[in-house]
N, C-alpha and C positions, 0 to 999 in steps of 0.2 A: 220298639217301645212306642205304644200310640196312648198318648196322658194330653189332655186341652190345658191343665195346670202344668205352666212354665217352667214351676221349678224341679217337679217331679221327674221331669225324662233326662233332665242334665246329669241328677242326681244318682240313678240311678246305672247311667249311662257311664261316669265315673268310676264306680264301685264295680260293674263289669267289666270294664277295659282293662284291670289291674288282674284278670284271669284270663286276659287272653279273647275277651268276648269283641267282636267289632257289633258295635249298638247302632243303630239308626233310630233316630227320634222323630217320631211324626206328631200333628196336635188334632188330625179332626179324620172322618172315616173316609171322606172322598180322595184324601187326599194319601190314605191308604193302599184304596182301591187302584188310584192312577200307578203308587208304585210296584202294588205285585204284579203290574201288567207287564211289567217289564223285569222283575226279580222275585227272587223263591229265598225267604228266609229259612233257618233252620226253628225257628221259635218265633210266636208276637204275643206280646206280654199287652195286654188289652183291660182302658179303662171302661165303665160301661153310661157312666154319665158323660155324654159330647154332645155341642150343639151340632145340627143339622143329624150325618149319619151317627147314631149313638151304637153304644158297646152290642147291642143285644141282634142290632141288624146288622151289623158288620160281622159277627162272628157267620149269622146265617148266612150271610153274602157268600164268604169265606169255603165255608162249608159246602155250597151246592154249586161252586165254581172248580167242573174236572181238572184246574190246574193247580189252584189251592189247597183244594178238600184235606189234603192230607199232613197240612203243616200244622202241627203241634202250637196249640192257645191255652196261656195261662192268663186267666181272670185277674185284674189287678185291680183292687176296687176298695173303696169306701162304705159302699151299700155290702152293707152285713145281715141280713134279711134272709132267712131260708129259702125265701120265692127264689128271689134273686141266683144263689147259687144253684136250687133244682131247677130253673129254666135256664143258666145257662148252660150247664152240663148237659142238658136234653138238647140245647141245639149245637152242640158239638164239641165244647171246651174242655180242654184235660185236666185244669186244675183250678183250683180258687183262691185268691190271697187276699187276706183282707187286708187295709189300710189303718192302722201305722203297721208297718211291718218289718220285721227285722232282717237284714239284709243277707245273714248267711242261712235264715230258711227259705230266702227264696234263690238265694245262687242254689244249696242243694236241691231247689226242685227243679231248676232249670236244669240242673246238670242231670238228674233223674229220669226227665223226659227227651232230654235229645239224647242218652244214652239209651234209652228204652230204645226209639226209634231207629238207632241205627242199628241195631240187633234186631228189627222188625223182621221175622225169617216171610212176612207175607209182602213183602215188598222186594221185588228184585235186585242184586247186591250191584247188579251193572247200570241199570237207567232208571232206576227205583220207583219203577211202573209197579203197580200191584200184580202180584203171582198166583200162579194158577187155583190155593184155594180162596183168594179174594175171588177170582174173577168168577170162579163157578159161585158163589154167595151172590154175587150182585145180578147171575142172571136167575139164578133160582127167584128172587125179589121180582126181577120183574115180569118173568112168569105167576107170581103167585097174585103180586097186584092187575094182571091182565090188562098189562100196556102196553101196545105195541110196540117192536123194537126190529131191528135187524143187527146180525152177525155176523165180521168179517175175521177167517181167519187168514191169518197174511202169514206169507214163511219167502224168505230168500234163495233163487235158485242158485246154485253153483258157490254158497255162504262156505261149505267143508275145503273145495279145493282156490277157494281164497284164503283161507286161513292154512292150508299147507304151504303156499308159497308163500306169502304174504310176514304171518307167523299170529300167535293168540294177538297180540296189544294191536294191530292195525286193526284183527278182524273185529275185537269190541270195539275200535270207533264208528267201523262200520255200522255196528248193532245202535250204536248211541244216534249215528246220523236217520239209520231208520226209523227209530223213537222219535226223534226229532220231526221227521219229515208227516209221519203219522200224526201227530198231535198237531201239528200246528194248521194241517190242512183239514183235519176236525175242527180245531177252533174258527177256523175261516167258515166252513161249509153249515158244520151244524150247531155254529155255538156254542150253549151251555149244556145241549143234552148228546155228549159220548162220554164212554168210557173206554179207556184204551191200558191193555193188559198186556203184561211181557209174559209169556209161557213159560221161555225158557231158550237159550241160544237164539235160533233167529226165526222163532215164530212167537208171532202177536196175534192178539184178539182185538176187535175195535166194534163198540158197539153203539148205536147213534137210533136216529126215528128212521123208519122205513123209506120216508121220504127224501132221505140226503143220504142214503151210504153209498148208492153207486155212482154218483160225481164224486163223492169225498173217495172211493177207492180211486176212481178212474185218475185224478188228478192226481192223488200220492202216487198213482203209478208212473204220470208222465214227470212228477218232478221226481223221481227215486233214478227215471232211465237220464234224464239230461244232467244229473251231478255225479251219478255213481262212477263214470269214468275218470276221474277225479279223483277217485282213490286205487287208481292203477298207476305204472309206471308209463311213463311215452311209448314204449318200445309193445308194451301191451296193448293199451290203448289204438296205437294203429294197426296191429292184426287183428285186434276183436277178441281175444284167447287169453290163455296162459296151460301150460303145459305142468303137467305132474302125474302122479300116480293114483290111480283109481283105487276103491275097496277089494279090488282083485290083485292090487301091486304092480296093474300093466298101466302103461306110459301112455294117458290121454289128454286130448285136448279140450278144455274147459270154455265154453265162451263167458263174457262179462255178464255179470251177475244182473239176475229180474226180480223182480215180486209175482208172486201167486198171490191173487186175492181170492181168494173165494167168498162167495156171499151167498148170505140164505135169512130168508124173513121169513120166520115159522107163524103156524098160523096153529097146526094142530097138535106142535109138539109141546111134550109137558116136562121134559127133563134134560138135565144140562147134558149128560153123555150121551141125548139122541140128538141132539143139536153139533154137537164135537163130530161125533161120525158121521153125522148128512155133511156138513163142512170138507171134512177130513176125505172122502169122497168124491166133492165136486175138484177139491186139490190135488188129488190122482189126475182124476180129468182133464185137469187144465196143464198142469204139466205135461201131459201127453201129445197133448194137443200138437197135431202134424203142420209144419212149415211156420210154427209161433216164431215170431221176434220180440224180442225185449219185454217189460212188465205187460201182466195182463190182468185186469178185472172182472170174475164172471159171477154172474147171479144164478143160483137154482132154480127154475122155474117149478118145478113139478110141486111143490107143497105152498 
């Protein structure tokens, strides 16, 4: 709840917590800003008159930040003015409530929106990264607006026979450690311009400016090899291995899991599935690749 008026966030704040809501009450946008930096609400119920950051640049802020963009904003306002509601829905906001307002149409529109959202089938049900037809949508965008971008797609080697010994719940924390390890080394490398996409099991898309993807893979790769041991046992861990059965049913030895990255910065390509399979290609390749040890990063050179 972000209101500069005192009595409002308490008030409100009250009336939620009797459903079961935990509220956090803030009074101005900076001091918004410092706390998504470190937390992901499910909803922020947003005033648009504040001194300093106000309602209208916060929502933007909100919006064009890959770690926010997708948190659900109910407009909670005083200004009843058509501008007012058609520009803040243009820059991102899902609902609009004007002031005075009655308290159980807006618990049912909160309840409305994070119920939407968690049914979002475009959002991944495990690390709730956007899924493959967001991610083909936001590159078709920036092919069409012709800005330069690069394309990583990243997939986990040896992810099936972790998850055979292992069992499904260790190997999605896995998946969540790797979401993790992606994003946050985006954040660091190229700031506010990536996007980073869950495909599906243990391949991701990450896409960033030309100029940062292959530090931003190279380092998710070295921090993916120095933690991933970490979610082995000791006894694996010091042979390097784990033993189980292959897609042929015979008894192989597995070593500790890597990343493929593969990268490609198109220049003449004009479509998301010619982009998928130059990618998808180069991660043949790289997996192939004779006497590799542990994660690897590799860039297409040929387009």
């Amino acid at each position: 709840m972000v209101d500069d008026d005192p009595n409002v966030g308490p008030l409100i704040s009250a009336v939620l917590k009797k459903y079961d809501y935990t509220v956090v009450t803030l009074y101005d946008g900076d001091e918004v800003l410092r706390y998504l930096a470190g937390n992901k609400p499910d909803l922020i119920l947003l005033d648009l008159r504040m001194p300093g950051l106000d309602g209208y640049s916060l929502c933007k802020s909100i919006r064009v930040n890959p770690d926010t963009r997708d948190i659900p904003i109910i407009i909670l306002s005083g200004v009843s003015e058509t501008d007012a509601k058609v520009n803040t829905i243009e820059l991102g906001a899902d609902d609009f409530v004007t002031k005075p307002f009655d308290v159980r149409e807006l618990r049912a529109r909160i309840n409305r929106i994070i119920m939407r959202k968690s049914a979002d089938t475009a959002l991944n049900p495990l690390t709730h990264l956007p899924g493959s037809p967001a991610i083909e949508e936001y590159i078709q965008k920036r092919i069409a607006a012709d800005t330069p971008f690069a394309f990583a797609y990243i997939d986990a080697d040896n992810f099936k026979a972790y998850n055979d010994v292992y069992g499904y719940a260790k190997g999605d924390v896995v998946i969540q450690h790797i979401a993790s390890i992606i994003s946050e080394t985006a954040k660091k490398r190229a700031g506010g311009d990536y996007f980073l996409g869950h495909v599906g099991g243990d391949d991701f898309v990450l896409v960033t400016g030309p100029e940062t993807i292959e530090e931003t893979g190279g380092e998710a790769a070295r921090e993916f090899d120095r933690t991933i041991t970490g979610f082995y046992t000791p006894e694996d861990r010091e042979r390097g291995f784990i033993v189980t059965l292959d897609r042929k049913n015979k008894t192989r030895t597995f070593p500790i899991m890597s990343l493929t990255i593969a990268v490609v910065i198109p220049k003449a390509l004009r479509h998301y599935g010619e982009l998928v399979k130059t990618a998808a290609e180069l991660k043949r390749y790289a997996k192939d690749l004779s006497g590799r040890k542990g994660s690897i990063c590799v860039r297409d050179r040929r387009i």
